[in-house]
C-alpha positions as CSV (number, residue, x, y, z in Angstrom):
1,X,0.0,0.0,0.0
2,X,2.8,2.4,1.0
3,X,4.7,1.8,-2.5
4,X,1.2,2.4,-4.6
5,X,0.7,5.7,-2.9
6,X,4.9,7.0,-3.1
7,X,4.6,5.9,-6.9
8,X,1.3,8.0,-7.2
9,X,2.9,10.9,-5.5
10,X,6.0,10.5,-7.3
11,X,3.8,10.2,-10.7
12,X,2.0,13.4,-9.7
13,X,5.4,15.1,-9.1
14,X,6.9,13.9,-12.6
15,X,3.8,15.9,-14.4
16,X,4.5,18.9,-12.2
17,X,8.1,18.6,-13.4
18,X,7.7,17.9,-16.7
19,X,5.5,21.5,-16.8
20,X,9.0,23.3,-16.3
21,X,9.9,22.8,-19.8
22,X,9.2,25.7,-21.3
23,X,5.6,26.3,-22.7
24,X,4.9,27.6,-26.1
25,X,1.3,28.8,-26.4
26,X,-0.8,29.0,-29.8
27,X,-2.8,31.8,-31.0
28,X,-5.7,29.4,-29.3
29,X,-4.4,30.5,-26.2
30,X,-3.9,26.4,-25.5
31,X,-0.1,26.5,-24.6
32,X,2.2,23.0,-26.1
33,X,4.1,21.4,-22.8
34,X,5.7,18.6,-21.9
35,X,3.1,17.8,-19.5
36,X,0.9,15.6,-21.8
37,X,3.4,12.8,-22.0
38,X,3.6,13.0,-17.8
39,X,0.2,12.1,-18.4
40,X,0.8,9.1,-21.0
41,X,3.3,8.4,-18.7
42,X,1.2,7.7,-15.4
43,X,-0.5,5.2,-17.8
44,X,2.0,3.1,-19.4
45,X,3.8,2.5,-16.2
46,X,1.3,2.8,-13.2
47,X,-1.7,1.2,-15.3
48,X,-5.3,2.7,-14.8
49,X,-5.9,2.9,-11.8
50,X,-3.1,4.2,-10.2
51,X,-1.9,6.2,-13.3
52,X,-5.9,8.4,-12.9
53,X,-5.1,8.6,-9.7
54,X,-2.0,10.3,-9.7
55,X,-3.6,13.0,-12.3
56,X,-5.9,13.7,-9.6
57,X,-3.7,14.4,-7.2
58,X,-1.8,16.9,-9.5
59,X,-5.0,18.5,-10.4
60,X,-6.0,18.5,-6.4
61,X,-2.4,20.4,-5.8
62,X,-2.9,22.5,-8.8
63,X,-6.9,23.3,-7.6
64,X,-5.1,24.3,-4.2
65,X,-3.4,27.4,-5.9
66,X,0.0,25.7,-6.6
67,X,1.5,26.8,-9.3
68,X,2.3,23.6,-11.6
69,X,0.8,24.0,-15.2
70,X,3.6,25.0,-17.6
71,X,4.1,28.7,-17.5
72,X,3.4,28.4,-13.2
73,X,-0.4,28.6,-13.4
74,X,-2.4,27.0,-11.0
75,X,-5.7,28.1,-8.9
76,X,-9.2,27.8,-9.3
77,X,-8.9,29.9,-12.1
78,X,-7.0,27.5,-14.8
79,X,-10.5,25.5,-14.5
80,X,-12.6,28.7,-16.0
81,X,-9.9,29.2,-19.3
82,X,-9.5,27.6,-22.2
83,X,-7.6,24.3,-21.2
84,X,-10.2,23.3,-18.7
85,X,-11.3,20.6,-21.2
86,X,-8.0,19.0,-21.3
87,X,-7.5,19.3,-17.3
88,X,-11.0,17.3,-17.1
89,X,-9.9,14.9,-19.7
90,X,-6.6,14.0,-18.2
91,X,-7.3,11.4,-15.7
92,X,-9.8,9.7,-18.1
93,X,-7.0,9.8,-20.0
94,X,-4.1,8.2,-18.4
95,X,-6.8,5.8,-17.1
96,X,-7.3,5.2,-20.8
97,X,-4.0,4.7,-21.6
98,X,-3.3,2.2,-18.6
99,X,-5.9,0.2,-19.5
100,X,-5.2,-0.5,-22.9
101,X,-1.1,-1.3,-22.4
102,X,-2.7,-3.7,-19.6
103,X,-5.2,-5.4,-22.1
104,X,-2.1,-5.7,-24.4
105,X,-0.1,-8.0,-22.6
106,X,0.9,-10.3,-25.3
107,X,1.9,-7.1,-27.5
108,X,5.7,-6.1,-27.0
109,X,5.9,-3.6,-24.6
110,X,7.6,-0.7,-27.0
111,X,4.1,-1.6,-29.7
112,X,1.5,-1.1,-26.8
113,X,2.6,1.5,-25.4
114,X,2.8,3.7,-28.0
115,X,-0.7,2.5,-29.2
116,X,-2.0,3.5,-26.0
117,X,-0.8,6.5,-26.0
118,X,-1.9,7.4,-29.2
119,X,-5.3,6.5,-28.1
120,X,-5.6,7.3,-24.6
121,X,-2.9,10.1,-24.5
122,X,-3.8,12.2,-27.8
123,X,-7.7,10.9,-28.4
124,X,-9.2,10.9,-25.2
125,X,-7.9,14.2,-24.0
126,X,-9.1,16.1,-27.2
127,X,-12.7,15.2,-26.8
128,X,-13.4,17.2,-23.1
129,X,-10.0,19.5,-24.7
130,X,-12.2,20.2,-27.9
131,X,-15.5,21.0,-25.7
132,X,-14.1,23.2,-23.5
133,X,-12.5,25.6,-26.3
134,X,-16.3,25.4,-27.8
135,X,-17.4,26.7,-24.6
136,X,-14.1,29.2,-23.5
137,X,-13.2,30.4,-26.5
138,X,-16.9,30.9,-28.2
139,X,-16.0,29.1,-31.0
140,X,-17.4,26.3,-33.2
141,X,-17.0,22.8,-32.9
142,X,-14.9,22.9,-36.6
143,X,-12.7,25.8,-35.3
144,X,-11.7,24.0,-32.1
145,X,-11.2,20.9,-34.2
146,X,-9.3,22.3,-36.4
147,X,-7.4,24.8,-34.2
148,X,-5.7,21.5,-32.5
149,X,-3.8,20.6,-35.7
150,X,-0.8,22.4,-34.4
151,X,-0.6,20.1,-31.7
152,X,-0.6,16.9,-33.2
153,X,2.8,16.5,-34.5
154,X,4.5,17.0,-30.8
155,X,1.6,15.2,-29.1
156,X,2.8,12.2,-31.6
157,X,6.4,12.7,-30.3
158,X,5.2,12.7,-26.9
159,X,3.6,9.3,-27.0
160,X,6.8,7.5,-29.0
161,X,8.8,9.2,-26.1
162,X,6.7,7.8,-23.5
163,X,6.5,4.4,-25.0
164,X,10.4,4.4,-25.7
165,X,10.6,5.0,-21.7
166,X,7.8,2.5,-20.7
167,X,9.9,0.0,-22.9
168,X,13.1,0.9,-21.4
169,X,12.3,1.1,-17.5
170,X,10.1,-2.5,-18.7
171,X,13.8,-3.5,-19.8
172,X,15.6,-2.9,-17.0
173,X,13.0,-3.4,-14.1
174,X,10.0,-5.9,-15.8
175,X,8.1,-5.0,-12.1
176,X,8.4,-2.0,-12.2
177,X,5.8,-1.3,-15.3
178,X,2.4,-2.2,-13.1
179,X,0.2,-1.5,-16.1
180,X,1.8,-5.1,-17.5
181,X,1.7,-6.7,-13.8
């Protein structure tokens, strides 16, 4: 029980971390970080479960005023702009993403990873992500779609990153990658 909860914590922190890389926002006003493969991340290795639950505890800390989101934002407020869609669809989607590198288990490690990523870490978070620009921004469905096209390219570097790492840490420490436990 001790080691779930340090892992979750220690997940939680790795998101916070990866939002020091510096941010580069969009004329959307969505900004690109580093943070969405933290999220893949807490999927591939925790699994469902625990990877969802470590998103909520960085969205609990960042609720609490902490400044964590790339560019130091954090507070109530980041739930009433423009990426509140994404920050709602980030534990469904490293849930997402641990569930399908679980149901994968006869899939090499590298293959699934990235597959679930792809799905859970791009897909799912664009589907709240997309609805809350409708609402935020006052824009159309077809403008919020589109407007995410920028994003695609790094989100798809993101997920071969965080499948080369699942693969790796798999690798080295087989026991260490709960989503395949």
């Amino acid at each position: 029980m001790e080691r779930q909860i340090t892992l979750i914590a220690l997940f939680a922190a790795l998101i916070a971390v990866l939002g020091l890389v510096p941010k580069f926002t969009l004329a959307s006003g969505i900004p690109i970080t580093a943070q969405g493969m933290g999220i893949m991340l807490c999927g591939t290795v925790l699994g469902a479960r625990r990877g969802a639950l470590a998103v909520l505890l960085f969205l609990g800390l960042v609720a609490l005023g902490l400044p964590l989101l790339a560019g130091g934002r954090g507070g109530l407020g980041v739930f009433a702009g423009p990426t509140v869609g994404f920050l709602i669809g980030w534990p469904i989607a490293a849930f997402v993403t641990g569930w399908i590198t679980g149901q994968m288990r006869n899939t090499p490690v590298f293959l699934a990873a990235l597959i679930a990523s792809i799905i859970g870490g791009i897909l799912v978070p664009y589907i709240p992500g997309i609805l809350g620009m409708t609402a935020m921004l006052d824009m159309s469905l077809t403008q919020a779609t589109v407007s995410m096209a920028p994003f695609i390219p790094g989100d798809l570097i993101k997920a071969g990153l965080a499948a080369a790492l699942t693969a790796s840490l798999y690798k080295a420490r087989p026991a260490s990658v709960l989503s395949r436990a």
